[in-house]
Every structure is written in structure tokens, then in C-alpha cells.
C-alpha positions in Angstrom: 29.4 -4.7 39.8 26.9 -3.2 38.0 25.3 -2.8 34.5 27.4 0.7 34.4 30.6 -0.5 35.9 33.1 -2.5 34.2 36.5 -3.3 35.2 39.8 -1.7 33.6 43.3 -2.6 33.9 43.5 -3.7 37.5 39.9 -4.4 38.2 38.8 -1.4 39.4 35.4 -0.7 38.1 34.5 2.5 36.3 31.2 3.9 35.3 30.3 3.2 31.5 27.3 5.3 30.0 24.1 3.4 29.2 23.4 3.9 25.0 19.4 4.4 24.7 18.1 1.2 23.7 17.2 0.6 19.9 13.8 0.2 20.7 13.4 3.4 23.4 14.7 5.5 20.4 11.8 3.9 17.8 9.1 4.9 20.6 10.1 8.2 20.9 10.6 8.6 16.9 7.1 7.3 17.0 5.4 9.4 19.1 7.2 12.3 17.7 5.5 11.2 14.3 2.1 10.5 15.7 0.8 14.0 14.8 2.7 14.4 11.7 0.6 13.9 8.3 0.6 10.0 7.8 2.5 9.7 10.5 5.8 10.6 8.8 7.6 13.3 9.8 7.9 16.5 6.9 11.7 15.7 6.1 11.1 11.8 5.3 8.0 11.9 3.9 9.3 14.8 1.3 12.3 12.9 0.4 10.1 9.9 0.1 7.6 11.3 -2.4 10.1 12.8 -4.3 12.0 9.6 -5.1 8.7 7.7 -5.3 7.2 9.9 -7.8 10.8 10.2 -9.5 11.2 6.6 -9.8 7.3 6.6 -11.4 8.2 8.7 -13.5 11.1 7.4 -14.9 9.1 4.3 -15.5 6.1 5.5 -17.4 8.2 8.4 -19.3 10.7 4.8 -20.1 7.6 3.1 -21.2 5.7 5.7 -23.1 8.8 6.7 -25.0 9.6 3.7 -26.1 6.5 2.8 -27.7 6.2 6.6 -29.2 9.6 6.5 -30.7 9.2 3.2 -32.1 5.5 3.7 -33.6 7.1 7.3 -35.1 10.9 5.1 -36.5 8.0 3.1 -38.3 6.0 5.4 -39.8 9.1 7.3 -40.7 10.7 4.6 -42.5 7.5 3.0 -43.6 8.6 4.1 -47.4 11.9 2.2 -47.6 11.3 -0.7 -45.6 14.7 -3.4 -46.1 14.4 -6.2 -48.8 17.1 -8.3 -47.5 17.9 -10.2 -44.4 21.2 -8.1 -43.9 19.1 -4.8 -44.4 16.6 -6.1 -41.8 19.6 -6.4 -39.2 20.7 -3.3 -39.5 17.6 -1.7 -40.0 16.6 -3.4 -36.5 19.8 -2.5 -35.1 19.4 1.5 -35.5 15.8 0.9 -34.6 17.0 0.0 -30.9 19.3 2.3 -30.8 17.1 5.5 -32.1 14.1 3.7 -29.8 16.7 3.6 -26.9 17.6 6.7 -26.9 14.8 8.8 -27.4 12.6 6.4 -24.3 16.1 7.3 -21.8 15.3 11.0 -22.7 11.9 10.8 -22.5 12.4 8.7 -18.8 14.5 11.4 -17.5 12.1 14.2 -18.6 9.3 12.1 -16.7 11.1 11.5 -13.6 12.3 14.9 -13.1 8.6 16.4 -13.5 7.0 14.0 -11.7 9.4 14.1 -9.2 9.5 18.5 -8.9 6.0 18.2 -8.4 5.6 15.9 -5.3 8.3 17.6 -3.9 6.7 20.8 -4.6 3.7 19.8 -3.3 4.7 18.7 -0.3 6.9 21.0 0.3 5.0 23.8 0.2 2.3 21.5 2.5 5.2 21.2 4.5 6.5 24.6 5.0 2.9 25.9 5.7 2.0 24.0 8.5 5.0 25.2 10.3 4.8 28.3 9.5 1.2 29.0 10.5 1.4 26.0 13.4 -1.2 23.9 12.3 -1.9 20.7 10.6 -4.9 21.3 8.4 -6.6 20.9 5.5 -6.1 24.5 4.5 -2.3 23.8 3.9 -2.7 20.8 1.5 -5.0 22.9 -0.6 -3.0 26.1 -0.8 0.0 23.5 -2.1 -2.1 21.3 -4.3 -3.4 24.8 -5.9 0.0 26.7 -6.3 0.9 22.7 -7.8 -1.7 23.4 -10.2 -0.9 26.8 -11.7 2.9 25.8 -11.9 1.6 22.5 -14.0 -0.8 25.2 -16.2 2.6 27.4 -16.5 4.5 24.6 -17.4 2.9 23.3 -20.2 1.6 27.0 -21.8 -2.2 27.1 -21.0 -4.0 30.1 -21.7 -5.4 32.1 -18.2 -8.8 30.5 -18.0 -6.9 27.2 -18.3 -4.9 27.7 -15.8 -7.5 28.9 -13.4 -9.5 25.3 -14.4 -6.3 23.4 -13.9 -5.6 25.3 -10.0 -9.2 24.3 -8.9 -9.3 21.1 -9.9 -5.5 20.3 -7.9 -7.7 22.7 -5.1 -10.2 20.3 -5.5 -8.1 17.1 -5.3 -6.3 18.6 -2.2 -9.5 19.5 -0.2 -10.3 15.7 -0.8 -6.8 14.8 0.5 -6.6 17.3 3.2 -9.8 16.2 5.1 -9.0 13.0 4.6 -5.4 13.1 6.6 -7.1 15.6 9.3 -9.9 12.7 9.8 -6.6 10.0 10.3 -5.3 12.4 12.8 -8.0 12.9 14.9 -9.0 9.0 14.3 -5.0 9.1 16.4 -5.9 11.4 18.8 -4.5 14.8 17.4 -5.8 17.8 17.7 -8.2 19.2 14.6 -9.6 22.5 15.4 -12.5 22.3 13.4 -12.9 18.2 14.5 -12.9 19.3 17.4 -14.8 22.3 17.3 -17.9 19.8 15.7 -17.7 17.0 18.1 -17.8 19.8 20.9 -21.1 20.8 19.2 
């Protein structure tokens, strides 16, 4: 009998499919995701930002909220500061609560920008290497710079703001760009230009 076969009822063997092996189906998830961008293919590594940059956001917007909101409770209330111990308590005991409340909203607001914006970014990164079939810096600073004029929409800023604000994400994605084509082709994938240099 072998590793196929195994015996039903009265013995008589019948073929049993062979599952792909845990570790055959890493390989060939890794090799699939050798030429991807940081070796992670577009899917994970958009869900992955997006909750990465969420959760950072949540944090800092927590952090930064609280100690806004409890530096503005003090200075609002700096005029009738409690005389007695039971005034203390309670004045304490709104304070947490008004603090609480206003860092939770603040935390949320933070997460879901931080968290549209990585997904925007690579997103769009995302969607333009497929759609013009190559992996390249180009892509990453198309995406960083339509990143940057949604942030200058976002928060108001004049034109010429705006303008500043997309060259210097065009600027930062250039930087990132040439940087993942280098790990790429440090992997073996194909860069046109890489390749087109080392030729020459």
C-alpha cells in the first residue's frame, strides 16, 4: 500500500489525494512575492499599512488629545479652582471624564486619517503598477503626490500651498521609490532603468 492508498471497509485500498505540503505552499507564496514591493504582495501589504498607520494613529491622536484637553480644562477653570477636598474630587472627577472624552475623539479622528492616507497611498501605488505593468519608481511618486494634494485639500491650504505640500510627498516618494526598485533588483527583479545602466 502506498502513501495514496488507504484501506476502507474491507481492506480494499483506495486512492486518497496528496494535500500540498504546508511548506510547498510557503515557497510558492514566496516566490510569487519575490517581485512584489517589499516582498509583500499589493493586497497584504495595503491591509497592513492601513491598520499599522490606523493603530498609530489612534495612539498619538489618544496621546495628544489628552494632554490638549487637559492643559485647555485647566486654563478654562483656572478662575474657580475648588477650596475644599470634596470640590477637588469632583472637580477631578469631571476632569477625567471631559479629558476622556475629548482624547477618544481626538484618537479616532487620528486613526482614521492616518489610516486613509496609507491606504490611499498605497493604493493608488498599488493600482498603478498593475495597470501600467511595471514596478517602478514612477508609481510611488504619482501616489505620494496625489497623497499630498488630498492632505493640502484636507486641511484648507491656499494653491501655492498645496503645490509646496505635493512636491515635497513627490519628493519623499522619489526617495522611497528608488529605494524599493534598488531592493528589487538587489533580489533579482527586473528594473528597466537598473538594468538599462548596468548594461551601459
Amino acid at each position: 500500500m502506498t502513501s495514496t492508498e488507504a484501506a476502507v471497509g474491507n481492506g480494499d485500498p483506495k486512492p486518497v489525494k496528496d494535500r500540498p505540503s504546508i511548506t510547498k505552499e510557503l515557497a510558492h507564496l514566496a516566490e510569487l512575492n519575490r517581485s512584489q514591493r517589499l516582498g509583500i504582495s499589493p493586497e497584504l501589504r495595503i491591509v497592513g499599512a492601513t491598520a499599522i498607520s490606523g493603530l498609530y494613529g489612534l495612539l498619538t491622536g489618544f496621546y495628544n488629545g489628552y494632554n490638549q484637553s487637559s492643559l485647555q480644562y485647566l486654563a478654562e477653570n483656572a478662575h474657580r479652582l475648588p477650596r475644599t477636598k470634596g470640590a477637588w474630587y469632583f472637580y477631578y472627577k469631571r476632569k477625567n471624564y471631559v479629558v476622556l472624552k475629548a482624547s477618544m475623539i481626538q484618537s479616532v479622528r487620528s486613526g482614521v486619517k492616518f489610516g486613509t492616507a496609507a491606504m490611499m497611498y498605497f493604493g493608488i501605488e498599488a493600482y498603478l503598477d498593475h495597470v501600467r505593468h511595471t514596478i517602478d519608481f514612477i508609481s510611488t511618486i504619482a501616489s505620494s503626490g496625489t497623497v499630498g494634494v488630498a492632505y493640502g485639500i484636507f486641511n484648507k491650504l491656499g494653491r501655492k500651498q498645496i503645490a509646496r505640500s505635493a512636491r515635497s510627498f513627490m519628493a519623499f516618494g522619489a526617495i522611497i521609490g528608488l529605494t524599493q526598485d534598488g531592493m528589487r533588483f538587489a533580489r533579482g527583479n527586473d528594473v528597466w532603468y537598473l538594468r538599462f545602466l548596468r548594461r551601459n
